[in-house]
C-alpha positions in Angstrom: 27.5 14.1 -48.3 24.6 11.7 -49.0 24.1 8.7 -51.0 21.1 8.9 -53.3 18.4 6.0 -54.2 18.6 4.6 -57.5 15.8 3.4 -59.2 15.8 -1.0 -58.2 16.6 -3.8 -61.1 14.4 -6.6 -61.7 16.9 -8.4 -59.8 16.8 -5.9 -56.7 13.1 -5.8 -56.6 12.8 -9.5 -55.8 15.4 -9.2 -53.4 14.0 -6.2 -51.8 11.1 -8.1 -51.3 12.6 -10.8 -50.0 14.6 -9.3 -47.5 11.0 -7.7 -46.2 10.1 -11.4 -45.4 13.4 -12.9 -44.5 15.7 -10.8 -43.6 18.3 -12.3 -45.8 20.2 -10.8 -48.7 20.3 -11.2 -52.6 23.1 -11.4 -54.6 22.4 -8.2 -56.2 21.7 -6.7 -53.5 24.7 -7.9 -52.0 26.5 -6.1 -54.8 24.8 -2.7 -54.2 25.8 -2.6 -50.5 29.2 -3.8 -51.7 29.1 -0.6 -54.0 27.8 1.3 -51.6 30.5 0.5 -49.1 33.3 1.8 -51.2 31.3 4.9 -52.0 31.6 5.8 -48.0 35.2 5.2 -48.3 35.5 7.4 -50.7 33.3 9.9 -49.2 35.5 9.7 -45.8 38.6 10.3 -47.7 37.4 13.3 -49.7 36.3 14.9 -46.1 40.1 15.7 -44.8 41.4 18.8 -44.6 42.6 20.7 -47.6 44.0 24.2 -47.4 42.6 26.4 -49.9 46.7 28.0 -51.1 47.8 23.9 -51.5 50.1 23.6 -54.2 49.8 20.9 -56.0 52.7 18.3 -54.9 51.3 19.0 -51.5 48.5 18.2 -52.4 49.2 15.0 -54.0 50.8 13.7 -50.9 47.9 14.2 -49.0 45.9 12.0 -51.6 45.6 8.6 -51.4 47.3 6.2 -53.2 44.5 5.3 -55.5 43.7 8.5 -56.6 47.4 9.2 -57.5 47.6 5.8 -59.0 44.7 6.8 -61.0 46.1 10.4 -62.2 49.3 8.8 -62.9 47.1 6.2 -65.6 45.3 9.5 -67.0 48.4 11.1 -67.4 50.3 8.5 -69.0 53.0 8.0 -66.4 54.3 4.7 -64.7 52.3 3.8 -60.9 54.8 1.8 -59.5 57.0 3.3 -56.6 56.8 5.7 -53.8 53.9 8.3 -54.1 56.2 10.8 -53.1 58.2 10.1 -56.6 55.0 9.4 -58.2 53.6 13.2 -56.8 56.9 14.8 -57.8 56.5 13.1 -61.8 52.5 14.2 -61.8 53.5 18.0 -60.6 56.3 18.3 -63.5 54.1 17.2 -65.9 51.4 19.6 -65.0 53.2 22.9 -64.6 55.0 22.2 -67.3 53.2 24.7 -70.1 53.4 22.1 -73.3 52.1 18.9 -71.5 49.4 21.2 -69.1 48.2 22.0 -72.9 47.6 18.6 -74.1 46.0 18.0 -70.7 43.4 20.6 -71.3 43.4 20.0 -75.0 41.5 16.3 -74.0 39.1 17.7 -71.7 35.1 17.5 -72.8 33.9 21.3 -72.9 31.9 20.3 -69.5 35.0 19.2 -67.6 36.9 23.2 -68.7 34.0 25.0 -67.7 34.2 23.7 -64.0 37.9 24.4 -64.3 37.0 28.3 -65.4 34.1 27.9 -62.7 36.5 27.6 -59.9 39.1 30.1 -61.0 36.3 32.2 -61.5 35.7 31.6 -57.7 39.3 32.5 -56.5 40.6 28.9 -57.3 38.6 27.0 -54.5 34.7 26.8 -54.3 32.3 25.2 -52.1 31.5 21.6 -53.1 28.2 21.7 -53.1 27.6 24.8 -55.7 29.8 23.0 -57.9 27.4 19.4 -57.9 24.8 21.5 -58.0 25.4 22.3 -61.5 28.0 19.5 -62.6 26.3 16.7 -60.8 27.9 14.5 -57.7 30.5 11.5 -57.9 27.5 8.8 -57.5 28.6 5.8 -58.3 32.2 6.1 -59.0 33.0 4.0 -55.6 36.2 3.6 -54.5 39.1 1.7 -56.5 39.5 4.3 -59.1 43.0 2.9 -59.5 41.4 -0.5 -61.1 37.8 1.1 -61.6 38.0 5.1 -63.0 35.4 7.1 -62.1 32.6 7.7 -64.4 31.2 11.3 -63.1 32.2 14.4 -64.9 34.3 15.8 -61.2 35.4 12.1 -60.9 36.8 12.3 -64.3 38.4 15.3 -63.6 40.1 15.0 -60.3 42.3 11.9 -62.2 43.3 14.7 -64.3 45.2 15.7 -61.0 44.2 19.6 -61.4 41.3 19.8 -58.6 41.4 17.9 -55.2 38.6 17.8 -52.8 38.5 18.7 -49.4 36.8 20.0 -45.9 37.9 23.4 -45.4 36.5 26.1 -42.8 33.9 28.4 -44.4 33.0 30.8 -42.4 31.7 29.9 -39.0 31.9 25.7 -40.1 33.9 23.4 -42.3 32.1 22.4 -46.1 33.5 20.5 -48.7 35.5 22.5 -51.5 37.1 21.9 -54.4 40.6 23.8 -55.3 43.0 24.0 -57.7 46.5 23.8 -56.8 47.9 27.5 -56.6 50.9 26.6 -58.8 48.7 26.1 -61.4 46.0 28.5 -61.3 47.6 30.7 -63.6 48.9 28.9 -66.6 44.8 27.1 -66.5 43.2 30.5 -67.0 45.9 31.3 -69.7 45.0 27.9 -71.2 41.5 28.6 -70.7 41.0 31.5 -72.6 41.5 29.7 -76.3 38.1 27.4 -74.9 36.1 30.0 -73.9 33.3 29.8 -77.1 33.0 26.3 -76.5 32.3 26.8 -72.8 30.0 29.9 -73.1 27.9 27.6 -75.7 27.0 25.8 -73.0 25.5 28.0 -70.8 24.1 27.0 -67.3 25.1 23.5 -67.2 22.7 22.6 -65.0 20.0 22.9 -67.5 22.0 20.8 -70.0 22.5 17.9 -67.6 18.7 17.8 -67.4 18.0 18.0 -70.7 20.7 15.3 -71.4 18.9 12.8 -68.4 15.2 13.8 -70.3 16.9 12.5 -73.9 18.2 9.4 -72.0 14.9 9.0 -70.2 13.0 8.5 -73.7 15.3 6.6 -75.7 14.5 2.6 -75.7 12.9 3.1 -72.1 11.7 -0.7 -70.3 8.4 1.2 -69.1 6.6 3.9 -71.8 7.3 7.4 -70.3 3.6 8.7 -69.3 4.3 13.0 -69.5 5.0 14.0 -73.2 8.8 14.9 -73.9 7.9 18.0 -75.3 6.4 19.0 -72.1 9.1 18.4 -70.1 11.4 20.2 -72.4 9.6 23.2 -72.5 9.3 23.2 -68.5 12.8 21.8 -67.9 13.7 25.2 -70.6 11.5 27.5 -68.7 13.3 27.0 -65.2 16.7 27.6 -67.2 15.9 31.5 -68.0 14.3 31.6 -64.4 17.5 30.6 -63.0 15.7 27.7 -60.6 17.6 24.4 -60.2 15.9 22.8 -63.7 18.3 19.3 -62.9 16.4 19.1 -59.2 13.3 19.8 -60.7 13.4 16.7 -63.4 15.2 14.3 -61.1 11.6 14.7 -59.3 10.1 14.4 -62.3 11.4 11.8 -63.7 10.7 9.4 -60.9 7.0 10.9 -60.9 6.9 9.1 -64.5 8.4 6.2 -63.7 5.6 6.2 -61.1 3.2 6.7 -63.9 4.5 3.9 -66.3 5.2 1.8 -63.4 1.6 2.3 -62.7 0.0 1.6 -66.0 -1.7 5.4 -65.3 -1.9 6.4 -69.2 -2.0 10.1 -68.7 -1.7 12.8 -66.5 -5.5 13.8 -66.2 -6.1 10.0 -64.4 -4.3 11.2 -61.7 -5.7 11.1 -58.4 -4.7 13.1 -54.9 -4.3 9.8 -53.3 -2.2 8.5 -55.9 0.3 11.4 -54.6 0.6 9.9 -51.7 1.5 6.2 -52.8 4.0 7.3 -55.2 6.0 9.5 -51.9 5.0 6.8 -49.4 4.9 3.6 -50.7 5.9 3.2 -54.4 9.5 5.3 -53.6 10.2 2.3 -51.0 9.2 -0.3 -52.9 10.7 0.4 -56.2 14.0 2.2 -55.3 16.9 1.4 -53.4 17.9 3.3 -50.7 15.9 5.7 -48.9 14.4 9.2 -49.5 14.9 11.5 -46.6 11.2 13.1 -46.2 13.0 16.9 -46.7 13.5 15.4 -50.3 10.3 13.8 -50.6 8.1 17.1 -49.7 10.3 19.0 -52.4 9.7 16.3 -55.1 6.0 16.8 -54.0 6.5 20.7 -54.6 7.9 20.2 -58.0 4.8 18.0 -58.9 2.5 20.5 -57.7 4.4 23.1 -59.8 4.8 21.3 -63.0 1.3 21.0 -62.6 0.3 24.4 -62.1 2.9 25.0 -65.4 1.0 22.7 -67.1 -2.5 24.2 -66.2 -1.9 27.7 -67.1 -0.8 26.3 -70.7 -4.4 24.5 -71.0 -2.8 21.0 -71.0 -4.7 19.9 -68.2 -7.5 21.3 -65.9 -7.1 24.1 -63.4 -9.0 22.5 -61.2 -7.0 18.8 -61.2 -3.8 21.1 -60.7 -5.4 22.7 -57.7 -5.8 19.0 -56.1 -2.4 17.9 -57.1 -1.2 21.4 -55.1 -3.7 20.8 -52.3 -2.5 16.9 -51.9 0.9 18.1 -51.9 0.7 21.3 -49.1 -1.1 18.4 -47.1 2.1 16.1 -47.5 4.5 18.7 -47.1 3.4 20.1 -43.6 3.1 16.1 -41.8 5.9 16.0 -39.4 7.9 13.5 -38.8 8.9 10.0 -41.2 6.0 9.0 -42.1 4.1 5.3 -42.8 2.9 4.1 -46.0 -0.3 5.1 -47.0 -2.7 2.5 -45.7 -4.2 1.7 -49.2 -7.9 0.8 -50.0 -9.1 -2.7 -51.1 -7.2 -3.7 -54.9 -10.5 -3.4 -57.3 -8.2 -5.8 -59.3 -6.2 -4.0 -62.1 -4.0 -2.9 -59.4 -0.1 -4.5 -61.0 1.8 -7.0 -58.3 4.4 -8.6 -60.7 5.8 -7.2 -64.6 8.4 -9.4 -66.5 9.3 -9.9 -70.3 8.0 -13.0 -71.9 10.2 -13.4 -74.9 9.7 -10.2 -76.9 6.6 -9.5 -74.7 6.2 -7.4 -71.5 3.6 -9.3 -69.2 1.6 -7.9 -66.2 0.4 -9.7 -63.8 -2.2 -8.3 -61.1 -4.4 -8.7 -58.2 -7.4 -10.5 -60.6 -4.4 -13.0 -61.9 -3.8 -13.2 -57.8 -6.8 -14.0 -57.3 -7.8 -16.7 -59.7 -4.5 -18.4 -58.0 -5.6 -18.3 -54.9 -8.8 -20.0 -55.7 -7.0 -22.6 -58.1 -4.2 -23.3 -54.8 -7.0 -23.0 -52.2 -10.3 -24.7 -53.9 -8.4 -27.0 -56.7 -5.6 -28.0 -55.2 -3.3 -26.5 -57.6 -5.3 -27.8 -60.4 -5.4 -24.9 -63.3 -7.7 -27.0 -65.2 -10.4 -28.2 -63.1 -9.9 -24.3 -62.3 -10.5 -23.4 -66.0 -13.9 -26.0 -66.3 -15.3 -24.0 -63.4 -14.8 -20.9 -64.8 -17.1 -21.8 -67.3 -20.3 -21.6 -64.9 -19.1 -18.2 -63.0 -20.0 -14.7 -63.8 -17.3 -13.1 -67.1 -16.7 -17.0 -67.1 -15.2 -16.0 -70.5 -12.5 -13.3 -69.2 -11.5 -16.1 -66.8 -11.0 -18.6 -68.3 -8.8 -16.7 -70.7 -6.5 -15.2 -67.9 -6.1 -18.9 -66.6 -4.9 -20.0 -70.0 -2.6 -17.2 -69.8 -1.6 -18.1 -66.5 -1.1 -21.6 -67.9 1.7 -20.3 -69.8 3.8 -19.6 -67.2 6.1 -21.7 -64.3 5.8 -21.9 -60.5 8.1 -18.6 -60.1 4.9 -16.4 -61.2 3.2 -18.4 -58.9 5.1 -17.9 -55.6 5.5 -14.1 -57.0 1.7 -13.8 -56.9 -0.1 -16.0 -54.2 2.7 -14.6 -50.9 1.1 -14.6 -48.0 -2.4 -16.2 -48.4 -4.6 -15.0 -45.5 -8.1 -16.5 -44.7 -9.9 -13.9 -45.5 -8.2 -13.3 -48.8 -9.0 -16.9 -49.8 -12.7 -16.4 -49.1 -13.0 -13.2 -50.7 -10.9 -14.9 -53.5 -13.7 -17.5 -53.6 -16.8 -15.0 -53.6 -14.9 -12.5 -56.6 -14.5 -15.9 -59.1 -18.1 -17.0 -58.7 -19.8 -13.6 -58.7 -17.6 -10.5 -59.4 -16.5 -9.2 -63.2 -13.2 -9.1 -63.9 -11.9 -5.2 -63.5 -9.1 -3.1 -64.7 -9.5 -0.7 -62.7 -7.2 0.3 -60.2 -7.3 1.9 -56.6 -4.1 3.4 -56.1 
């Protein structure tokens, strides 16, 4: 199993980019490793052995003491004493026919269709066909005695009617889940009274997508680029094919966020290059965690086919899909990890800091940077012998209202825009206030 990157907080990104300089950690990221931690513990208790004809006592003595703690809470039964007693109470509640049905009764439609899923499968199935469609444990951690689970198998498990576990498959050992064998039977008989409700939802897969796009567009921090419709349609499309449509849109998605992230307004400003920050550097800097570069080159496939989708429906040109796919064959067949794009010189528009200013989102970029570095540098700090000078340099105008803006702001923008001053950046600085426009433009 493998934890995923999630998408950075405010609060992470600053700390991200501190530990780049310092090596030293923030307190949220201190709190994500922390998180993280308990999500390996978890992982390394859900990878013993499990047979696949457990019944389910058996199987609750093999569990640890948290997880029965937290079935026992579900279920409505006391969690102090020995887990042994505590197994004994969970297994005559469940194979007892009255209480199994108010068990199943509670259940979200989701949570009984991977119950029919795996008796479907002979009452165990391989762990990874079932996250596939029903999505992983992510997040839940560790303590799900003081902390329950928030996943839809997470939620389930505390049910006490599937357990996890590494079982050999064939020539190796993969993760399964199984039902107990004691209660295979009386779930199917239960199961047949829910079987509209779970047919309605169909490939589940496609529905946790679509749910993530609706999520995705309601009250977002950053303006979604990509129309929703267009997703939809796409997202729809891969459902009848039968392709992974979840896979697909978790690509997607951070492909947007990419987009909004980098005030690109729509899809035809897109640029080859621009391919290549978003894998290379954009996925490092705004995310947590790493993307392995197997899952890099397929998020570049699933741009280069969304693309290609969009192309033969006329929404954007053949030709700029036939870049995208071109950029994107070139990423996939690099070997190895590879190093940030090594980007070409900021024309100024390119965004280094975003933050809310009461009601107001603010961007700050390299011109604002730049006009910094010249007011530190030339002015000694000064903003408004900075702003006089203005007056006498080429879009004096422009400048001199982005240093009242500027004006409006503490020393915490400042430190956040003028790291790392070089000699050469303060001469070049020096030569773009007194003779270049101000551009909006942006290089990558």
């Amino acid at each position: 199993m493998s934890l995923h990157p999630r998408r950075a907080t405010r609060a992470q990104e600053q700390d991200l980019e501190l530990m780049e300089r310092t090596g030293m950690l923030g307190m949220s990221m201190m709190n994500y490793f922390s998180g993280r931690m308990q999500e390996e513990w978890r992982e390394q208790e859900d990878a013993k052995p499990i047979r696949f004809e457990t019944t389910l006592n058996a199987a609750l003595n093999k569990t640890h003491s948290q997880i029965v703690d937290a079935i026992c809470h579900t279920l409505g039964i006391p969690s102090k004493g020995k887990r042994q007693d505590k197994a004994r109470k969970i297994a005559d509640r469940l194979t007892a026919a009255e209480p199994l049905r108010a068990v199943i009764a509670k259940l979200d439609a989701p949570m009984k269709l991977v119950l029919q899923r795996i008796l479907d499968a002979g009452g165990w199935m391989r762990w990874n066909v079932l996250t596939r469609e029903f999505g992983d444990q992510e997040g839940d951690e560790w303590f799900w005695n003081e902390k329950p689970p928030q996943s839809l198998l997470g939620r389930l498990r505390i049910t006490g009617l599937v357990f996890v576990g590494t079982a050999k498959v064939g020539k190796g050992k993969t993760m399964v889940a199984v039902i107990p064998t004691d209660l295979r039977e009386s779930l199917a008989a239960q199961l047949v009274r829910y079987q509209a409700e779970m047919t309605e939802l169909g490939n589940y897969n496609v529905t946790r997508a679509l749910q993530q796009l609706e999520q995705h567009y309601r009250e977002p921090e950053y303006p979604p680029v990509i129309p929703r419709a267009w997703f939809e349609a796409y997202l729809l499309e891969l459902g009848v094919k039968k392709d992974n449509a979840f896979d697909a849109w978790q690509a997607l998605e951070h492909f947007d966020y990419f987009l909004s992230r980098s005030l690109i307004q729509q899809l035809d400003d897109i640029t080859p290059r621009q391919l290549s920050v978003w894998l290379t550097v954009f996925l490092q800097s705004k995310y947590v965690g790493d993307f392995p570069m197997t899952t890099k080159r397929a998020m570049a496939k699933q741009v280069a086919s969304f693309y290609k989708w969009l192309a033969a429906r006329g929404d954007v040109a053949e030709s700029l899909a036939q870049q995208i796919q071109d950029a994107a064959d070139a990423f996939v067949k690099q070997k190895g990890n590879l190093a940030p794009e090594e980007l070409p010189p900021p024309l100024g528009g390119e965004v280094i800091v975003e933050g809310q200013h009461g009601s107001e989102r603010e961007v700050f970029t390299y011109n604002d940077r730049w006009l910094l570095i010249v007011c530190i540098v030339d002015f000694e700090g000064d903003l408004n012998q900075l702003y006089t000078a203005a007056a006498k340099v080429d879009d004096g105008v422009t400048k001199q209202r982005m240093i009242a803006r500027l004006g409006q702001f503490d020393a915490g923008l400042w430190n956040a825009l003028t790291q790392t001053i070089t000699q050469q950046e303060a001469d070049f600085a020096w030569d773009w206030f007194n003779t270049a426009p101000v551009m909006t433009a942006s290089a990558w």
